[in-house]
N, C-alpha and C positions, 0 to 999 in steps of 0.2 A: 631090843624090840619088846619082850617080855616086861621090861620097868616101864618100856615107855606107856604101852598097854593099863598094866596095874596104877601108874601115875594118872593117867586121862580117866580110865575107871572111877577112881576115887576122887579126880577131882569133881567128876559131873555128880558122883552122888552126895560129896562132902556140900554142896554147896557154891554159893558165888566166891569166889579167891579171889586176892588181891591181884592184881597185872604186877610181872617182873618188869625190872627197869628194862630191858634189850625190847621189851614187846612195848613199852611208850614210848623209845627210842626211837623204833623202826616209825611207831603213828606218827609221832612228830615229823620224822623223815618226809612221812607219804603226806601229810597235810602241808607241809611247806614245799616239798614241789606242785602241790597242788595250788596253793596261792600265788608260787611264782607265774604257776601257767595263766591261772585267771589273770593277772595283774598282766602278763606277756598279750593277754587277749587284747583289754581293754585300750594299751598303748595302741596295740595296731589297726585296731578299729578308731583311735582318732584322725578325727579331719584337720586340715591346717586351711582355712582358705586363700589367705596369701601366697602358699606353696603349690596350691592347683591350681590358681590365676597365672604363677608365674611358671608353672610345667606348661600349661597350654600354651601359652604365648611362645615357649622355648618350640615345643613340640610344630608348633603355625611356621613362626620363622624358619626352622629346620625344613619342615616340604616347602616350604617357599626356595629356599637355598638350592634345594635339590632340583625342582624344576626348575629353576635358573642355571642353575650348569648344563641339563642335558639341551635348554635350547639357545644358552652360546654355543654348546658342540656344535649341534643343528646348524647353527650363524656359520661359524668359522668352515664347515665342510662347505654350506650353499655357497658362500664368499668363492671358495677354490674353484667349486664346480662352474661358479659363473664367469670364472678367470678364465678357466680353460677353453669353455665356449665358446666366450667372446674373440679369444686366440683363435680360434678352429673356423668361427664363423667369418672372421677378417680374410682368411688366407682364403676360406669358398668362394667370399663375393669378390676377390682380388682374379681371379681362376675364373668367375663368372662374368666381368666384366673386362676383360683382357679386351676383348674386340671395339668397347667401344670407351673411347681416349677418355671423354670425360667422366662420365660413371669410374671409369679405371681408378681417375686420380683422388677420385669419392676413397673408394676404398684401399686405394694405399696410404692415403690419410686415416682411415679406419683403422686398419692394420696397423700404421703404425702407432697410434694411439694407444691399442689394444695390446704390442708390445710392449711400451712405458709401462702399462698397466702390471703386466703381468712381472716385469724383472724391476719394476724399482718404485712401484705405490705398494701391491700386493704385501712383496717380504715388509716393508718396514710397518706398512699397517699388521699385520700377522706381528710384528714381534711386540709394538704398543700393546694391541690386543690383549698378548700373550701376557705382558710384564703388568698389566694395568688394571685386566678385567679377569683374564680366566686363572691366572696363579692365585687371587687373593681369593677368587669364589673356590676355587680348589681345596688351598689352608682353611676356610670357614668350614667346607663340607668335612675335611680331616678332623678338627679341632668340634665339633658337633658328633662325630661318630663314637670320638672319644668320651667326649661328655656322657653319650648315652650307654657306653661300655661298663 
């Protein structure tokens, strides 16, 4: 402490002194990270235009995709619920018209309609559906999720 004392004493009185090599070292150090950061600035302040025409577009298509899967859900749940009603609704009017023969035969034609319906249109439309429309919108929503990860 004492040398270093008498060393800074005498340099401030001796005058201006030359810089040791370690002290243009260190400046050189701090002026090239300091270029690197400007030059770090100026990249990420560029714009690409063709790059944020084609992020929009990706970004549009994406909520486009996404609202398209939640209202095949939507579809494919109404499809069920109108299956099962129209079942439900067959066997009431079948129960409500028991008493009178022709109405009757209305609705066991109904009913059975409404049957076919439910055990052998329904599954095989549900599984087109399934293989056609909502696995591919599925893979597109996955393969977009990723993209944006």
């Amino acid at each position: 402490d004492y040398e270093t004392a008498t060393d800074s004493s005498v340099q401030s009185t001796a005058g201006p002194q030359k810089k040791d090599f370690m002290y243009k070292l260190k400046a050189m150090k701090r002026r090239t990270i300091h270029s690197v950061k400007q030059a770090a600035k100026k990249f990420e302040n560029t714009k690409d235009p063709e790059y944020e025409a084609l992020y929009g577009k990706f970004m549009e298509v994406d909520a486009r995709t996404e609202k398209l899967a939640r209202c095949l859900e939507q579809y494919v749940k109404a499809q069920e619920t109108f299956v099962s009603i129209g079942k439900e609704l067959a066997d009431t009017m079948l129960e409500f018209y028991e008493g009178d023969p022709p109405l009757r035969s209305l609705a066991m034609a109904f009913r059975d309609t409404q049957t076919q319906l439910q055990e052998e249109v329904h599954p095989a439309l549900a599984t087109q559906w399934s293989e056609q429309v909502a696995s591919p919108a599925q893979r597109m929503l996955e393969r977009f999720k990723a993209i944006k990860e």
